[in-house]
RODO-2510 file (C-alpha; in nm, 4 decimals, decimal comma):
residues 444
     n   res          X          Y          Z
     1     x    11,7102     8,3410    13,7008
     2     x    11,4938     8,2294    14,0177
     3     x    11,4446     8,5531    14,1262
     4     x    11,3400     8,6811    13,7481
     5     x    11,0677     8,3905    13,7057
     6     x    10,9348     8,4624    14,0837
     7     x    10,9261     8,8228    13,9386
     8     x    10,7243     8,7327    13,6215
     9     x    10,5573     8,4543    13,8270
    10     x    10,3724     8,7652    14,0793
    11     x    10,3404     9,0193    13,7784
    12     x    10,1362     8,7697    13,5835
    13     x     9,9413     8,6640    13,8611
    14     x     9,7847     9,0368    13,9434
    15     x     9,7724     9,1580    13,5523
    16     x     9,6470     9,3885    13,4916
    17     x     9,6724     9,5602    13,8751
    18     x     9,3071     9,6638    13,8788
    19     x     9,2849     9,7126    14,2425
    20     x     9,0092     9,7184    14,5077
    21     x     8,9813     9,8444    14,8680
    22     x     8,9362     9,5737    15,1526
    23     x     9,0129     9,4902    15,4672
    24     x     9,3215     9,2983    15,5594
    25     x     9,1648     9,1066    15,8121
    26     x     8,8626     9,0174    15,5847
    27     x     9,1231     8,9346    15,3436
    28     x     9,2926     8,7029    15,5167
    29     x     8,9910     8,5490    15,5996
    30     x     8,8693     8,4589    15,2851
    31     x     9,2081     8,3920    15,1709
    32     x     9,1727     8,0826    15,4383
    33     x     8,8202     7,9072    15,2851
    34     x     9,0424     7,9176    14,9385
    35     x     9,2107     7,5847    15,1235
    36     x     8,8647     7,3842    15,1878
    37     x     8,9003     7,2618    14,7455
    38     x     8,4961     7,2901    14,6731
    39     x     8,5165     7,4270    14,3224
    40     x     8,2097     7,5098    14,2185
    41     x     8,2140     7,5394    13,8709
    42     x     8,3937     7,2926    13,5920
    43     x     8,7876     7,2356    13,6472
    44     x     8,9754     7,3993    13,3814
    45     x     9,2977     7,1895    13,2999
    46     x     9,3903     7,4598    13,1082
    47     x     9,4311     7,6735    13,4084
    48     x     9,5687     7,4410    13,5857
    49     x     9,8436     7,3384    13,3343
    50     x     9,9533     7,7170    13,2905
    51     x     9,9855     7,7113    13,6836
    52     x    10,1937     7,3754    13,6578
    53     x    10,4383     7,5381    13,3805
    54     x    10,4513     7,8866    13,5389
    55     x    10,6793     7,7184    13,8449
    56     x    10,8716     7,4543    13,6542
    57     x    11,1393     7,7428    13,5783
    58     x    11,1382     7,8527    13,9478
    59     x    11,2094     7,4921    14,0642
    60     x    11,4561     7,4144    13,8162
    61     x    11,6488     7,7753    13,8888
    62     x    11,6089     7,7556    14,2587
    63     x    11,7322     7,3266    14,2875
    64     x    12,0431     7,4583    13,9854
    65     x    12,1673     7,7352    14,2628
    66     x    12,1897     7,4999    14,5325
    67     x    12,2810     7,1761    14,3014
    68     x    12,5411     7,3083    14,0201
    69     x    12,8257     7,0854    14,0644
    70     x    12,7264     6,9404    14,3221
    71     x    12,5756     6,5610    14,3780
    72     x    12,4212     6,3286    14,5958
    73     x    12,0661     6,2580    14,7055
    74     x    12,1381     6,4090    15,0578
    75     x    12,1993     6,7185    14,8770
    76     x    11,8525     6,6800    14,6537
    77     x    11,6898     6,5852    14,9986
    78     x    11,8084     6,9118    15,1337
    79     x    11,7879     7,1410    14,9004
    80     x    11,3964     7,0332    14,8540
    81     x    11,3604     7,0950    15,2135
    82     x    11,4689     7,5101    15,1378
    83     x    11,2725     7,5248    14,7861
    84     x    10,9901     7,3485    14,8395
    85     x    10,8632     7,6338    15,0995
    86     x    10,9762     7,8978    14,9568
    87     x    10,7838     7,8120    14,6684
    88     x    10,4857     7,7965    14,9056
    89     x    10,5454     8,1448    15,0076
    90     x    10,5751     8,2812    14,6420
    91     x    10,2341     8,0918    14,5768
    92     x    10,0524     8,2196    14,8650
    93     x    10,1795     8,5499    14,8478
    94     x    10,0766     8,5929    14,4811
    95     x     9,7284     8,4031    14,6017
    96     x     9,6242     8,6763    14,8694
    97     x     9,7528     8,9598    14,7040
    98     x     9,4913     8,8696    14,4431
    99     x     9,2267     8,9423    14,7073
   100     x     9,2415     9,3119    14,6392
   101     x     9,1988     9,2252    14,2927
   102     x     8,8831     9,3173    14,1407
   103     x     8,8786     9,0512    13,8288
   104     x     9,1280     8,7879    13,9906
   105     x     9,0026     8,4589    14,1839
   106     x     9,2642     8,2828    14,4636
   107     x     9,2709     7,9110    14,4618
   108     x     9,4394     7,6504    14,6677
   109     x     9,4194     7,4310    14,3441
   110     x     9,6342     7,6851    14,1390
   111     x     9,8880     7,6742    14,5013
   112     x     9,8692     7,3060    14,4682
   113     x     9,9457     7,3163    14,0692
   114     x    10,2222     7,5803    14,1453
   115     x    10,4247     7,3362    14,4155
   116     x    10,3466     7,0232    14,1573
   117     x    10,5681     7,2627    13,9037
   118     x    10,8375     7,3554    14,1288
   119     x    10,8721     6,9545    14,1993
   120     x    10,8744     6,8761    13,8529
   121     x    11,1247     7,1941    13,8229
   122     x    11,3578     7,0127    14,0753
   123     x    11,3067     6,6677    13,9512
   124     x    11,4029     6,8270    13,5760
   125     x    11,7060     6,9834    13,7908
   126     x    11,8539     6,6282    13,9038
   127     x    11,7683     6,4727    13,5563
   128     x    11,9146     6,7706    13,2768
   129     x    12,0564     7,0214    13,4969
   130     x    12,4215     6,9464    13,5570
   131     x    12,4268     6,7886    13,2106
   132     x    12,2906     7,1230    13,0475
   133     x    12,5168     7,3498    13,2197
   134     x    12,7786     7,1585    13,1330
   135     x    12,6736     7,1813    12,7577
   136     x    12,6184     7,5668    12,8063
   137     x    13,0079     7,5955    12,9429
   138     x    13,1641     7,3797    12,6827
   139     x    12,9577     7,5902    12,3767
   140     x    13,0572     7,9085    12,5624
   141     x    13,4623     7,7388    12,5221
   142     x    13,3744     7,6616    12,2020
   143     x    13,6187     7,7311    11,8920
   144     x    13,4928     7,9698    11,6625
   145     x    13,4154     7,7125    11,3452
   146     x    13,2680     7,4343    11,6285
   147     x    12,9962     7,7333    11,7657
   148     x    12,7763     7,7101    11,4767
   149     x    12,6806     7,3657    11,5270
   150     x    12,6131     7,4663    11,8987
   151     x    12,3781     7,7095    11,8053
   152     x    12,1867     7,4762    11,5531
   153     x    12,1713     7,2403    11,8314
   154     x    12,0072     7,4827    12,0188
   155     x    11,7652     7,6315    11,7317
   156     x    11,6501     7,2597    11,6661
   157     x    11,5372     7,2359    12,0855
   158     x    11,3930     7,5191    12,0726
   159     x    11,2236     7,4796    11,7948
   160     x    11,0880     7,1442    11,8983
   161     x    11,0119     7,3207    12,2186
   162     x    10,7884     7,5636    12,0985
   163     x    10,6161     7,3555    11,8200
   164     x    10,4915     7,1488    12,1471
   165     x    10,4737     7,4160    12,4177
   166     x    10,2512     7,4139    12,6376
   167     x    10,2457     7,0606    12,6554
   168     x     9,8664     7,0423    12,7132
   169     x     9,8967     6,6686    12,6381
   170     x     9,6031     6,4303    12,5819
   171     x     9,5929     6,0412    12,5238
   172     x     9,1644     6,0492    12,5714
   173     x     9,0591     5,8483    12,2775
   174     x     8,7273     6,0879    12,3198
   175     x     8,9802     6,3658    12,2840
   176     x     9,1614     6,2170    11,9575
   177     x     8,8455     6,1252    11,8209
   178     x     8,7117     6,4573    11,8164
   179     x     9,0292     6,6011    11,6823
   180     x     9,0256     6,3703    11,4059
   181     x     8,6307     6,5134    11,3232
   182     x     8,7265     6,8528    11,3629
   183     x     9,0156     6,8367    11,1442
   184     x     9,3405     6,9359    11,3657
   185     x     9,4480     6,5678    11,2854
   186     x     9,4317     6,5142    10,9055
   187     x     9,6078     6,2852    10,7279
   188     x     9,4820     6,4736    10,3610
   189     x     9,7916     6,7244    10,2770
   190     x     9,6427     7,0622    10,2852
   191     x     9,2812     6,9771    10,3555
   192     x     9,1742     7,2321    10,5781
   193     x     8,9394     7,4900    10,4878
   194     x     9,1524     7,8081    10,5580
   195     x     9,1948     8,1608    10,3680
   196     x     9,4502     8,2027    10,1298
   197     x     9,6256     8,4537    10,4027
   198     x     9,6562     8,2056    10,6754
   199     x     9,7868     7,9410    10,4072
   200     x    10,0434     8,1561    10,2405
   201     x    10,1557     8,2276    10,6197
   202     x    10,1614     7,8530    10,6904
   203     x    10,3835     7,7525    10,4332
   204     x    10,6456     8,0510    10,5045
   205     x    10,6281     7,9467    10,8705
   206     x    10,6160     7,5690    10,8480
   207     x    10,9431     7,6038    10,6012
   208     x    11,1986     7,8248    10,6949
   209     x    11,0969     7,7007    11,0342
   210     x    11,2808     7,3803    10,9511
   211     x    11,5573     7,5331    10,7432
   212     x    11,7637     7,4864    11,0531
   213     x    11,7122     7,1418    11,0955
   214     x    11,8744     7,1352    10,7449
   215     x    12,1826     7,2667    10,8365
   216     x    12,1577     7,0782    11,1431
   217     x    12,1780     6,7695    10,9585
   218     x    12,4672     6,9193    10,7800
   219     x    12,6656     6,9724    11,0622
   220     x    12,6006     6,6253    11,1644
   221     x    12,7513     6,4946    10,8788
   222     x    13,0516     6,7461    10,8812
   223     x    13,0915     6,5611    11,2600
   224     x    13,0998     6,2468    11,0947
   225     x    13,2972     6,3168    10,8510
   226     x    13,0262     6,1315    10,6125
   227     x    12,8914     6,2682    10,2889
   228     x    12,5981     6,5099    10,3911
   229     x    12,3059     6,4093    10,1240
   230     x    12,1005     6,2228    10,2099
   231     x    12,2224     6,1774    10,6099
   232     x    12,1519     6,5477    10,6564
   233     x    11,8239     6,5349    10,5007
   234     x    11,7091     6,1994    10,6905
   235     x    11,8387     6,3911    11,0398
   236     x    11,6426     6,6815    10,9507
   237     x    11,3176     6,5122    10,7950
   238     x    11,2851     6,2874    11,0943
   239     x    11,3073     6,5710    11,3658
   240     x    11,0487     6,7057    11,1559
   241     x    10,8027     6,3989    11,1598
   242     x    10,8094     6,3420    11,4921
   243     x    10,7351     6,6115    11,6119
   244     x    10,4349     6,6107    11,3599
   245     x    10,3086     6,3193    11,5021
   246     x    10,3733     6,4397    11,8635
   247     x    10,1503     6,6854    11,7907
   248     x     9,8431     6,4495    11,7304
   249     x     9,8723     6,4607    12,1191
   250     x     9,8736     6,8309    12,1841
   251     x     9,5349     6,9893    12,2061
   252     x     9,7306     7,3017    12,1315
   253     x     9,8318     7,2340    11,8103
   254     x     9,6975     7,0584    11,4872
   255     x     9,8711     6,7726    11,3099
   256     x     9,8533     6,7905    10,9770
   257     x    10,0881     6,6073    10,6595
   258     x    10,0925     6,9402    10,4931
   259     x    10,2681     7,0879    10,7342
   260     x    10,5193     6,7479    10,7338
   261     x    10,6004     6,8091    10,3689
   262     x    10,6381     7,1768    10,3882
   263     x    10,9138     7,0955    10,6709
   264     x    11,0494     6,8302    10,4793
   265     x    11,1171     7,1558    10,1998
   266     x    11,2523     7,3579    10,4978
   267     x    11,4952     7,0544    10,5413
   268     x    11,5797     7,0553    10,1975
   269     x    11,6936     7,4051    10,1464
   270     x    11,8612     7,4104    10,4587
   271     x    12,0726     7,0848    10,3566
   272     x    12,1516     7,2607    10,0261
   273     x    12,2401     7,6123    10,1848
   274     x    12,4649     7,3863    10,5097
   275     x    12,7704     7,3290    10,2579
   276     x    12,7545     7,6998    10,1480
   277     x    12,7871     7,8760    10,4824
   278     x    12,9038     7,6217    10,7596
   279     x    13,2657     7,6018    10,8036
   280     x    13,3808     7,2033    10,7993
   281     x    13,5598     7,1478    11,1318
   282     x    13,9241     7,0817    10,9617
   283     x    13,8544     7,3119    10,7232
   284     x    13,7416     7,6249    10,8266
   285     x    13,9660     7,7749    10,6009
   286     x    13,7856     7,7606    10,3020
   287     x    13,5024     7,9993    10,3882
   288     x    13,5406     8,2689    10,1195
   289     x    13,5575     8,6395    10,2224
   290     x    13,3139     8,8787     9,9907
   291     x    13,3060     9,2256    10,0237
   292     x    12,9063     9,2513     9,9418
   293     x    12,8331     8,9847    10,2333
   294     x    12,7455     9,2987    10,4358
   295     x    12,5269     9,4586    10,1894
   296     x    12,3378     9,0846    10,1640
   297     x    12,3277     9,0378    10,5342
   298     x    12,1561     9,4227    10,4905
   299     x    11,8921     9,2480    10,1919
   300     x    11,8294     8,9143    10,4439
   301     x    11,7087     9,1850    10,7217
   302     x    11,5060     9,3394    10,4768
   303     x    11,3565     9,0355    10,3725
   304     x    11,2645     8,9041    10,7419
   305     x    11,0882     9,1911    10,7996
   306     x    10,8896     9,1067    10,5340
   307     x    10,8086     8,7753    10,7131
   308     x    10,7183     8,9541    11,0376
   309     x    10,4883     9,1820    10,8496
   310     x    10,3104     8,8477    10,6558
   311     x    10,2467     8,7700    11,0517
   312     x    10,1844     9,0634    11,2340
   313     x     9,9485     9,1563    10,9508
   314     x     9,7536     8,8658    10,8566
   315     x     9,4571     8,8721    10,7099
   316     x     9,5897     9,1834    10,5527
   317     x     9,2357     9,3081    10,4805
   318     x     9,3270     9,6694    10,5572
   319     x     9,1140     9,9266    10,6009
   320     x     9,0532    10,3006    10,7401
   321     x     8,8250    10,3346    10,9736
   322     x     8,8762    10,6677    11,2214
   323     x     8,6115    10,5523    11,4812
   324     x     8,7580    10,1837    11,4756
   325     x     9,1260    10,3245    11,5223
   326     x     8,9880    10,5755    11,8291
   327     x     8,8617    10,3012    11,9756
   328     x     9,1748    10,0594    11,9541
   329     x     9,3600    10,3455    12,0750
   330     x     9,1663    10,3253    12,4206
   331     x     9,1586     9,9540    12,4561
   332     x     9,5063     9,9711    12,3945
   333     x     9,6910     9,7829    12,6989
   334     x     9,9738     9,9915    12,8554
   335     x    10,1245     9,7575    13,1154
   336     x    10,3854     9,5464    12,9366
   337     x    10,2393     9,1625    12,8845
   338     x     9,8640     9,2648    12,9857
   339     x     9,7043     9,2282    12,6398
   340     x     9,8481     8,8438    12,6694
   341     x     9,5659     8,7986    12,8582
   342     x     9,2622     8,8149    12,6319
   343     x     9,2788     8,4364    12,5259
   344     x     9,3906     8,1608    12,7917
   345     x     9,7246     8,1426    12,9532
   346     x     9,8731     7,9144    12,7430
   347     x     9,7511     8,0544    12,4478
   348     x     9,9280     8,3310    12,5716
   349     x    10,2379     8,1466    12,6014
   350     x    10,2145     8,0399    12,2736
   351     x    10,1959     8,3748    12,1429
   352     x    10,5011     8,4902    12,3044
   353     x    10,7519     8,2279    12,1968
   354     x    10,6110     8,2574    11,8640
   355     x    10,6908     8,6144    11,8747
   356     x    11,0037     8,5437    12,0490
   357     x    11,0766     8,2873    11,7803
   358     x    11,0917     8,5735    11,4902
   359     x    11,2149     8,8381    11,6402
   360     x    11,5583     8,6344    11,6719
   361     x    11,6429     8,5817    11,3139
   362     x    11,6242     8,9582    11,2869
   363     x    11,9130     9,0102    11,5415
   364     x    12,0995     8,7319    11,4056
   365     x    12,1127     8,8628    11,0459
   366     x    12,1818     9,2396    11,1819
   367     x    12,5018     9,0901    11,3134
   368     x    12,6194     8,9857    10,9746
   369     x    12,5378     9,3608    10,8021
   370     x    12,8911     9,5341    10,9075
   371     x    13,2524     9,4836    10,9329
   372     x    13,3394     9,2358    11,2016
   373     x    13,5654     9,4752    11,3964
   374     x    13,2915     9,7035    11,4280
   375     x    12,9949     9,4813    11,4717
   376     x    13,0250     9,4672    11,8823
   377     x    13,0467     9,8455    11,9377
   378     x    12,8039    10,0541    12,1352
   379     x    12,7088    10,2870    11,8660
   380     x    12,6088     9,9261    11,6213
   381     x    12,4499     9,7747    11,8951
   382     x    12,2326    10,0942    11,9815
   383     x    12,1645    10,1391    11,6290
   384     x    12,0340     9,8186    11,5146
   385     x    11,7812     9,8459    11,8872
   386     x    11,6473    10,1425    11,7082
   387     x    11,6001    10,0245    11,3839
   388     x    11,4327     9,7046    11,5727
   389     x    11,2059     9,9677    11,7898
   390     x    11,1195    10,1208    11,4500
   391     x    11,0364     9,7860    11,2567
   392     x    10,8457     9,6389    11,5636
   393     x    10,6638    10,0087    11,5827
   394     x    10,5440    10,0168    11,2660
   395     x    10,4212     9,6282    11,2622
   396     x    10,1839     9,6945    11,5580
   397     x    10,0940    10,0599    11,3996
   398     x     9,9818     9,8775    11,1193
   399     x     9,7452     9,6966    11,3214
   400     x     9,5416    10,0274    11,3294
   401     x     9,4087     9,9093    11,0272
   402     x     9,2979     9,5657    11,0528
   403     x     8,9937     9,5598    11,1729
   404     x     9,0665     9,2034    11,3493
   405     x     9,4055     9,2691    11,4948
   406     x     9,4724     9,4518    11,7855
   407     x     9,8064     9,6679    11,8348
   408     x     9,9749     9,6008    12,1805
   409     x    10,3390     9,8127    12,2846
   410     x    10,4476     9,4858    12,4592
   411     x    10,5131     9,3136    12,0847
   412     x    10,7428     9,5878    12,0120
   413     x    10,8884     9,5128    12,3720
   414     x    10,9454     9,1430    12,2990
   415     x    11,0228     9,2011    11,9182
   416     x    11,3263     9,4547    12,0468
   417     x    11,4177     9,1773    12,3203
   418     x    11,4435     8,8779    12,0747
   419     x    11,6493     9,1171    11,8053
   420     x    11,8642     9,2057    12,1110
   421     x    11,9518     8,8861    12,1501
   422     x    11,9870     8,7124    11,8305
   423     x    12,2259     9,0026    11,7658
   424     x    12,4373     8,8868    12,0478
   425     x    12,4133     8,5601    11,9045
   426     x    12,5063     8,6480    11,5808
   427     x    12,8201     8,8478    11,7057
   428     x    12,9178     8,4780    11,8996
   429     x    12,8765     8,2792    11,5834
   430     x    13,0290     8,5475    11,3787
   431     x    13,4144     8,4521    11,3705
   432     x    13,3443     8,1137    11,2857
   433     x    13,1218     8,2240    10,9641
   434     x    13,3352     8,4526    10,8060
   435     x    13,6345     8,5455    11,0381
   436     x    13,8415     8,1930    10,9864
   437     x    13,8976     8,2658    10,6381
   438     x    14,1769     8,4720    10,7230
   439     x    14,3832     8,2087    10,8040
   440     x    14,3309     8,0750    10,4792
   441     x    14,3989     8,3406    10,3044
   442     x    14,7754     8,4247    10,5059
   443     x    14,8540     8,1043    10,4147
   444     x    14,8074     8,1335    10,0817
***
């Protein structure tokens, strides 16, 4: 994992490769004067945040393979003593090779941000690490009816994750006052002044974002062997509102009751779905077998990609336009991740995990659409990539014709990754769904 993020750490850093001729020796001269800190223009925080999150990964993977299972301050003491400069070298490294860059500026600040986030990496190591890998081992052990509730575990951090990624947190009361005027704090449900595409979108995202905090709350209840309304709902609908009003502190994001009471609907259906597809830990048993589940898992894929093409497509004011499509077609970015860069680095992050985010449902439904001895073969696994590549293909063709969206081969790259993976997930969760029935049925 370390040696991944230092990977993505130096690719991101020279995006997108446009190279110029110069001197070594001049190079590593003005490399040096980066060091003397005289800025002379404004300080972007944003820049300096993105720096900051880029090596939190890098700390926390490089302290976790010197620290898993293993204790003691000494230990912390030491291992800081072997990360902490080879951090430094990654930083610098990436800093001069930018000086035969031709649109790429090195700063000691972003060097200084950088070892700040592999700190924060390492002190995120000693606080969560052992404790998460445990977590990761025992839902790997899991039984087959307990691994659903893992995974909704897991959905609900992640999706509280990227709901406040990147943390670009604020407590200015200049800052929140100006929010408040510009209307990305509202306390009027569904004041803002937006087109009927982006609010249709909103209220698909905002609610079936949360239908997992629904089931969530079901599976809590199945734990506690309590009744599940209204305990699931309350679990759900106050993940939901605090996260809401965590977001009144994140200049990234707006804060808005709306989007509270569309989540609260998310909850809702996902606390009336919970009791129709999660097994109940003693009774696993009674999950019913149907021989058209398949054939609906087949209609639920269908449907998603619905829901990536209401937000791959928005505003959905399409249009032909031959010298507009020539000219996307040469702006088009080739190297994977380089059309991230138009907007700000953590815009850019945003944009990823968002696309990240919906790619994964798509996997994790394909794993339901076939018989359960045959979902984990090559052949089904290289089949549903395809189909994936082909969806994710003809999302960002469509692109070609809307005239504010811009088609870029890395979506399809990250829409195939995230379908990868939820259908790994889906074949994990799998014989807890519908594969415990079985034993139900022998009984009988």
């Amino acid at each position: 994992m370390a040696f991944a993020f230092i990977a993505f750490a130096i690719y991101g850093s020279l995006l997108p490769f446009e190279w110029r001729p110069l001197d070594p020796g001049a190079a590593w001269e003005q490399f040096g004067r980066t060091f003397q800190f005289s800025p002379t223009g404004r300080l972007s925080r944003s820049d300096v945040l993105a720096n900051v999150l880029l090596f939190v990964p890098i700390g926390f993977s490089l302290a976790g393979a010197r620290l898993v299972d293993r204790g003691g301050w000494m230990a912390l003491v030491r291992t800081a003593l072997l990360v902490l400069p080879a951090s430094l070298a990654v930083s610098c490294a990436a800093e001069f090779l930018q000086m035969f860059t031709s649109d790429r500026i090195p700063s000691g600040l972003d060097i200084v941000a950088q070892t700040v986030g592999t700190v924060l990496g390492m002190a995120a190591w000693q606080l969560i690490g052992q404790e998460f890998t445990n977590w990761i081992r025992d839902a790997l052990a899991a039984a087959p009816h307990d691994r659903a509730s893992r995974v909704l575990v897991a959905a609900a951090a992640a999706w509280i994750f990227v709901n406040l990624a990147p943390f670009d947190i604020t407590v200015d009361l200049g800052d929140l006052a100006r929010r408040v005027q510009m209307g990305r704090v509202s306390l009027v449900p569904f004041g803002g002044d937006l087109s009927w595409a982006r609010r249709g979108w909103d209220v698909i995202a905002e609610t079936l974002g949360a239908l997992p905090l629904g089931l969530l709350g079901v599976s809590v209840m199945y734990l506690r062997r309590s009744r599940v309304w209204p305990g699931a709902f309350l679990v759900g609908t106050g993940i939901v509102v605090s996260v809401e009003c965590l977001q009144i502190f994140i200049r990234s994001h707006s804060a808005d009751t709306g989007d509270a009471l569309l989540g609260s609907a998310g909850v809702a259906a996902g606390v009336w779905i919970g009791p129709r597809v999660l097994p109940k830990p003693d009774r696993a048993q009674t999950m019913r077998r149907s021989e058209g589940r398949a054939w609906r898992a087949v209609g639920l894929v269908g449907i998603w990609c619905l829901v990536l093409a209401a937000y791959h497509w928005q505003p959905y004011d399409f249009t032909v336009d031959n010298d507009a499509i020539r000219t996307k077609v040469a702006q088009m970015p080739i190297l994977p991740f380089a059309g991230y860069l138009r907007g700000s680095y953590l815009n850019a992050l945003n944009d990823l995990l968002a696309k990240l985010a919906l790619a994964v449902p798509f996997g994790v439904l394909a794993s339901f659409a076939g018989r359960h001895d045959r979902v984990a073969s090559l052949s089904t696994t290289l089949t549903w990539i395809v189909v994936a590549a082909g969806v994710f293909g003809c999302l960002e063709a469509g692109q070609f014709f809307l005239p504010a969206r811009v088609p870029d081969p890395s979506d399809v790259l990250v829409g195939v990754a995230g379908a990868y993976g939820g259908l790994l997930l889906g074949r994990w969760v799998r014989p807890g769904m519908i594969g415990a029935h079985k034993s139900g049925q022998n009984r009988a």
